[in-house]
NUMARMI-941276 format. One line per 5 residues: their letters; for each residue z, y, x of N, C-alpha, C. Coordinates in nm, 2 decimals. Atoms other than C-alpha are relative to their C-alpha. Example, Ala and Ser with C-alpha at 12.3 -4.5 7.8 and 13.67 -1.06 7.14 Angstrom:
as> 0.00,-0.12,0.09,0.78,-0.45,1.23,0.00,0.12,0.09  0.00,-0.11,-0.09,0.71,-0.11,1.37,0.08,0.11,-0.08 .
! end
This chain:
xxxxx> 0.10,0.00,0.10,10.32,1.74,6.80,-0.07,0.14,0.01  0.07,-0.19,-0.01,10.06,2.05,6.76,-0.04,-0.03,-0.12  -0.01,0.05,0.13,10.01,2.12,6.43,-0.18,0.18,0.03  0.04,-0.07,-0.01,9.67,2.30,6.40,-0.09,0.08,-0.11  0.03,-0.08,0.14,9.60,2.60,6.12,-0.14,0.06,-0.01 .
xxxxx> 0.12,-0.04,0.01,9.27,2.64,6.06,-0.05,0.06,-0.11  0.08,-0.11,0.18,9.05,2.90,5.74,-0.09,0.04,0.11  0.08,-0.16,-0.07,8.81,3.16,5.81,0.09,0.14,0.04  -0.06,-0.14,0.02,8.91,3.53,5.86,0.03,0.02,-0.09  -0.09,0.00,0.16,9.19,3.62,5.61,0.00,-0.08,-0.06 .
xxxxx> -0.05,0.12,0.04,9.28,3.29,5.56,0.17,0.04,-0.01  -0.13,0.01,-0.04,9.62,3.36,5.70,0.05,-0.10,0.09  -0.02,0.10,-0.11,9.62,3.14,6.02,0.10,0.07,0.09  -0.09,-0.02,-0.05,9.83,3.35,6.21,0.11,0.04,-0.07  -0.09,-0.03,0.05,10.05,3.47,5.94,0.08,-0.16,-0.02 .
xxxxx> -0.09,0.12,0.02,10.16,3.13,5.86,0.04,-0.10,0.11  -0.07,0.09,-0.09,10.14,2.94,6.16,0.11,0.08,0.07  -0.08,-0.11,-0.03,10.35,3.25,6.28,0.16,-0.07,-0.05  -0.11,0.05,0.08,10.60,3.15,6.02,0.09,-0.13,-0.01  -0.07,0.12,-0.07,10.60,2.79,6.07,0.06,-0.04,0.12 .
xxxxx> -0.06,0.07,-0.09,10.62,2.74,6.41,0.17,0.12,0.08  -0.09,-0.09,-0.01,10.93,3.03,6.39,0.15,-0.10,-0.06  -0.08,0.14,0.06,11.09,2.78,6.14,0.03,-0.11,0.08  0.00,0.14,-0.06,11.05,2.46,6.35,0.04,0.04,0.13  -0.02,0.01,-0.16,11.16,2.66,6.69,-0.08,-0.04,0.08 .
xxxxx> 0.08,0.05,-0.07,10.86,2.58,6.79,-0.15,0.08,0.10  0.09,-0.12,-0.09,10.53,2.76,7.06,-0.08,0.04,-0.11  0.12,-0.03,0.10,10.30,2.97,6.83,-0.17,0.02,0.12  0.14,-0.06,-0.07,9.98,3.05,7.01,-0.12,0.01,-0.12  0.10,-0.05,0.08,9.68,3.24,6.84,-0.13,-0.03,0.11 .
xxxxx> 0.09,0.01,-0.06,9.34,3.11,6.91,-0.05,0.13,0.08  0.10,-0.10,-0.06,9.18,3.45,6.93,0.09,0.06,0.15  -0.07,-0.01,-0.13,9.41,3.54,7.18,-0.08,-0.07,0.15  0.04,0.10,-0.05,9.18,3.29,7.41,-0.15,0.07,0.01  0.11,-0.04,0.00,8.87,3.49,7.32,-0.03,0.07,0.09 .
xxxxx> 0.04,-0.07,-0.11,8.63,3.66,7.60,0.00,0.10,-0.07  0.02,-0.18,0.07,8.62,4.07,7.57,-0.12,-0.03,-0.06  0.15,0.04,0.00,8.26,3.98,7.56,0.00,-0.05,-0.18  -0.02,0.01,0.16,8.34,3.81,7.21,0.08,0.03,-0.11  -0.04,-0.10,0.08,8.55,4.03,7.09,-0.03,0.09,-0.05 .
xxxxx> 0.09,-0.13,0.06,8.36,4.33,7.09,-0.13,-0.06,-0.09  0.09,0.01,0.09,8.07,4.12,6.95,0.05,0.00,-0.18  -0.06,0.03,0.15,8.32,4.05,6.64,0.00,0.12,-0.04  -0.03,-0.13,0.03,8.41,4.41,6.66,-0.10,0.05,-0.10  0.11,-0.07,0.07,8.08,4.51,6.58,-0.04,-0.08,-0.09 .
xxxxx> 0.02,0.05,0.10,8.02,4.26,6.31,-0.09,-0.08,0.01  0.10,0.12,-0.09,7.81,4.01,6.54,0.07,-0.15,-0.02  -0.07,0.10,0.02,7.87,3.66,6.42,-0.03,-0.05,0.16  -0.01,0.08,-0.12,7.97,3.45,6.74,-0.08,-0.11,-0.03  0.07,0.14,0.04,7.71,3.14,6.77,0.06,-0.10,0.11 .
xxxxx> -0.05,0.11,-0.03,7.82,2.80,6.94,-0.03,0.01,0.16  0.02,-0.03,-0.20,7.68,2.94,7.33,0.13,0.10,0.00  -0.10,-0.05,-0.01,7.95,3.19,7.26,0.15,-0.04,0.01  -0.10,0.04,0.04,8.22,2.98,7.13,0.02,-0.14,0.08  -0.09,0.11,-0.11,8.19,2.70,7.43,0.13,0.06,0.06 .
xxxxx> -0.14,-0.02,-0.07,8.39,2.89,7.66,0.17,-0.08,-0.01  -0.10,0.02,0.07,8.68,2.93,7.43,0.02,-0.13,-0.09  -0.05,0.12,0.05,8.67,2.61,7.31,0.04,-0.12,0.08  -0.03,0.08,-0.13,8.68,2.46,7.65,0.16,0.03,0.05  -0.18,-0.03,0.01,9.00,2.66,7.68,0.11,-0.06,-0.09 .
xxxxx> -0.09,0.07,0.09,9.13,2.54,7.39,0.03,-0.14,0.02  -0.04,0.15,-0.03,9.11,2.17,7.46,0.06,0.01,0.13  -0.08,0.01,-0.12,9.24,2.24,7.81,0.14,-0.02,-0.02  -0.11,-0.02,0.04,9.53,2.35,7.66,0.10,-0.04,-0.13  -0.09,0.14,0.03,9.63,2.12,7.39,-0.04,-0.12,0.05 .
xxxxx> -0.03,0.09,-0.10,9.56,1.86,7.63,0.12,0.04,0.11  -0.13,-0.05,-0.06,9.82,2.01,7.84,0.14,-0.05,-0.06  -0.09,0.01,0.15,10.07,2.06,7.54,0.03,-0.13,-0.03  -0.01,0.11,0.04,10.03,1.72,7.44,0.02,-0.08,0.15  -0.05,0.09,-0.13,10.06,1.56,7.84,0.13,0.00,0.02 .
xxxxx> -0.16,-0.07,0.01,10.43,1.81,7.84,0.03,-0.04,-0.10  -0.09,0.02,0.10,10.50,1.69,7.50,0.02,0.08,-0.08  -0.08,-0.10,0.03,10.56,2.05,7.37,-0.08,0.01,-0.16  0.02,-0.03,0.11,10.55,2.12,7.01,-0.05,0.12,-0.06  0.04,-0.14,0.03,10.31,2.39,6.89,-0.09,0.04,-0.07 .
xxxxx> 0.07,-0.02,0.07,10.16,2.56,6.63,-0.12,0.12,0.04  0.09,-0.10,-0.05,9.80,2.68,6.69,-0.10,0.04,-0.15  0.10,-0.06,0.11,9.59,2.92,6.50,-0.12,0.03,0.04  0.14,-0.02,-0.08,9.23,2.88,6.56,-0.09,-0.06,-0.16  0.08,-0.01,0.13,8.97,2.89,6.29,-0.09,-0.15,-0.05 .
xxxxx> 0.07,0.18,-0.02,8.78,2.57,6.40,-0.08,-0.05,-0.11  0.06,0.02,0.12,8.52,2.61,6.14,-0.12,-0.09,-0.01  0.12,0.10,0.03,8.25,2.34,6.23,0.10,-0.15,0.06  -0.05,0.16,-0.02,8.34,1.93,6.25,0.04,-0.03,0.17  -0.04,0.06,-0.19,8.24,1.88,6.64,0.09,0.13,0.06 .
xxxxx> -0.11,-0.07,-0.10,8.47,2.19,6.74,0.14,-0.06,-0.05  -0.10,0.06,0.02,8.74,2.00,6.56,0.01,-0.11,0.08  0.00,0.16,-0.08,8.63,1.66,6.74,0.02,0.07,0.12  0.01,0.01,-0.16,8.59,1.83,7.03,0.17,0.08,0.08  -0.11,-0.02,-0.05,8.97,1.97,7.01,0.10,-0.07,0.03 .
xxxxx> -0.05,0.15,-0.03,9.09,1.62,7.00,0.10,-0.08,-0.16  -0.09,0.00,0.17,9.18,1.59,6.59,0.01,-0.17,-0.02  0.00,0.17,-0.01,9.14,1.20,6.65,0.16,-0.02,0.08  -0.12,0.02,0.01,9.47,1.22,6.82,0.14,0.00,-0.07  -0.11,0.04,0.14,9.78,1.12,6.59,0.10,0.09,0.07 .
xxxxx> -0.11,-0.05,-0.02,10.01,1.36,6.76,-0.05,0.14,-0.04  0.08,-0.13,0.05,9.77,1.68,6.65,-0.02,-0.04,-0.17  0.00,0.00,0.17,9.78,1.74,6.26,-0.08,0.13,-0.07  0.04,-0.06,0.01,9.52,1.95,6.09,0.06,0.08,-0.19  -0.08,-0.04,0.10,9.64,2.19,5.84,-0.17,0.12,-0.04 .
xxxxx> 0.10,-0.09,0.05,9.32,2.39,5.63,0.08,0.09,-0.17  -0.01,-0.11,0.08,9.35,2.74,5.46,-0.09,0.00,-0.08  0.10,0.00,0.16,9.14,2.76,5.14,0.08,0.08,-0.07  -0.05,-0.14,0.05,9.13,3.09,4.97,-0.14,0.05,-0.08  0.20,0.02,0.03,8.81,3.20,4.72,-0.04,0.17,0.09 .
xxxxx> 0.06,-0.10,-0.15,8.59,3.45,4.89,0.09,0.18,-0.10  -0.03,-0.13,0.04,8.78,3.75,4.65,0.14,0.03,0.08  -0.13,0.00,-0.09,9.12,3.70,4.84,-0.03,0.01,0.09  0.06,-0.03,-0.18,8.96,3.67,5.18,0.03,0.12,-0.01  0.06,-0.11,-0.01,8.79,4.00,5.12,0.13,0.13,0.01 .
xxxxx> -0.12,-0.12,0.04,9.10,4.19,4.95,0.06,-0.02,0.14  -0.15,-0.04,-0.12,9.34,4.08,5.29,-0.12,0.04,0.11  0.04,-0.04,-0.14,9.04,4.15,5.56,-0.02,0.14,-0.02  -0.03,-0.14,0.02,9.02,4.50,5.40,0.07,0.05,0.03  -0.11,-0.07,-0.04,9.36,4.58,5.41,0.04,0.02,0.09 .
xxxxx> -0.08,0.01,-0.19,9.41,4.45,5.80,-0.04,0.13,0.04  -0.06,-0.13,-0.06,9.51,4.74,6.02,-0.01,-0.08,0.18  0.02,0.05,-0.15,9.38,4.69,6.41,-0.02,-0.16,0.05  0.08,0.17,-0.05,9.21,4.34,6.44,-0.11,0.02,0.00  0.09,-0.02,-0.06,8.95,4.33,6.60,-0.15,-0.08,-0.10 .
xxxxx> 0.10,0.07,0.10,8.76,4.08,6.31,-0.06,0.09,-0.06  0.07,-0.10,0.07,8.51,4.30,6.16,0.00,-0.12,-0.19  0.00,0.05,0.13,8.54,4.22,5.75,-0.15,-0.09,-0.04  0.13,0.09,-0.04,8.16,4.15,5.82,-0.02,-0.08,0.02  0.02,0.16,-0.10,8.17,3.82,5.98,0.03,-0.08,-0.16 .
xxxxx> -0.07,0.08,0.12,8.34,3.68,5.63,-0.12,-0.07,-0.05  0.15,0.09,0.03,7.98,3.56,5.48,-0.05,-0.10,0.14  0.07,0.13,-0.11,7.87,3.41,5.85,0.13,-0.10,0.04  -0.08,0.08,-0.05,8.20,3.25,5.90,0.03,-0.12,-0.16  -0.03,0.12,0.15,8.21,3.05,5.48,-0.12,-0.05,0.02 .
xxxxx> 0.15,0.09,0.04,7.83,2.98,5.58,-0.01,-0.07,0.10  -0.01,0.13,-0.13,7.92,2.82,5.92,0.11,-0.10,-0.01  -0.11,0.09,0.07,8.24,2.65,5.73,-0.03,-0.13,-0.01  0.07,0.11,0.07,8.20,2.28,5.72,0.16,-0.04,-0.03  -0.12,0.05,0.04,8.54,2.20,5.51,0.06,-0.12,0.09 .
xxxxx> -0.07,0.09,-0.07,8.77,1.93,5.71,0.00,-0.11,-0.13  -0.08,0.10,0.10,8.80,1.59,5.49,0.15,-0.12,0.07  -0.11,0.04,0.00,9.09,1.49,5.66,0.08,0.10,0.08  -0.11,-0.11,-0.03,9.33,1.78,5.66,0.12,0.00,-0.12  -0.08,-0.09,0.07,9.62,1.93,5.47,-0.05,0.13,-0.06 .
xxxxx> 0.01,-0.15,0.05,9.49,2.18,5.23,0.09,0.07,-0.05  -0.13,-0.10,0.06,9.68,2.47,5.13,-0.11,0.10,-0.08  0.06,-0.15,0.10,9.58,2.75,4.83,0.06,0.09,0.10  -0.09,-0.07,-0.10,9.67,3.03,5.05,0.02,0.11,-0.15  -0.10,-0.07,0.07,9.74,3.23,4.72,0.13,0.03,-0.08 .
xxxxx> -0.14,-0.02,0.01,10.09,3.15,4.72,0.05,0.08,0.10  -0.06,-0.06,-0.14,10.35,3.34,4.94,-0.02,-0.01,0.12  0.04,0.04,-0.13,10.33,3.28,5.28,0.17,-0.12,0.05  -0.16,0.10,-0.02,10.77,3.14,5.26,-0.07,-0.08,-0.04  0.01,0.13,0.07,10.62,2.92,5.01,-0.10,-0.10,0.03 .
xxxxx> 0.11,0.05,-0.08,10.31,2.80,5.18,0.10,-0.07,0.12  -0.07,0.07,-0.11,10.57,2.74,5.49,0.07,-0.11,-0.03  -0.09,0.12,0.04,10.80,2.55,5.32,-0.04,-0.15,-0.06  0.07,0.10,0.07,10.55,2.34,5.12,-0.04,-0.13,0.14  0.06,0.07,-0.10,10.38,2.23,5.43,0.08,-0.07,0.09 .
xxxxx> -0.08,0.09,-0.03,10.69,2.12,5.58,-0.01,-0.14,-0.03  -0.02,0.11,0.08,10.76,1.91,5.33,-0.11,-0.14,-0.01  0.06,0.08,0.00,10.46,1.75,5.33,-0.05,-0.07,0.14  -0.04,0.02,-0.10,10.45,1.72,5.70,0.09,-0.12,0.06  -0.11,0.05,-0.05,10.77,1.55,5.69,0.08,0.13,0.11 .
x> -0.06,-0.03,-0.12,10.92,1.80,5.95,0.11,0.12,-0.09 .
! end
């Protein structure tokens, strides 16, 4: 199964898929991890990425839970996946991939992208990333202003796993 955690910036997509797939023994992988320098430094500088930038890395991404899913391997990925066709086009129509959405209002975003310490997301992007948002209607929402144990455990449960 890949279970995949999607918000904006300071959602908490790596903190919690972190957490889950630690719980479940299971692969974590972080989208941005996956990102060209090229689009990193654009984020750096507070350059929203547009959809010529974000083929690449989206072509990677389906590479690779197509893989994941051929091997079978169970993994939680954290990728932001903020418009519908980069969800379709990561293969969310398959029943072994499970979408899980971060929902947070824009004053919590802000408070945790302030506080981050060396990530490359510039706090800037947070307005182009809620205005290129098109909410998931078939996900798992989570408040992300509960804990992050209790967000893990919740989503278990509702998971089944």
């Amino acid at each position: 199964m890949i279970i995949i955690i999607m918000g904006v910036s300071g959602s908490g997509k790596t903190t919690i898929g972190q957490l889950l797939a630690d719980s479940l023994n299971w692969k974590f992988q972080d989208a941005d991890e996956l990102h060209s320098i090229d689009n990193i430094e654009k984020m750096r500088l507070g350059i929203p990425l547009n959809d010529t930038d974000r083929k690449p890395w989206l072509k990677d991404l389906q590479t690779a839970i197509a893989l994941w899913l051929q091997e079978n391997e169970n993994v939680v990925l954290a990728c932001s996946a903020l418009k519908a066709n980069y969800r379709q086009y990561l293969g969310l129509d398959n029943k072994n991939i499970k979408l899980v959405y971060l929902q947070g209002s824009i004053d919590v975003l802000q408070q945790r992208l302030m506080g981050r310490k060396n990530h490359f997301m510039s706090e800037k992007l947070l307005n182009s990333q809620l205005d290129a948002l098109e909410e998931p209607k078939n996900a798992i929402c989570i408040d992300i202003s509960e804990p992050p144990q209790l967000i893990v455990q919740n989503l278990k449960q509702t998971l089944g796993i």
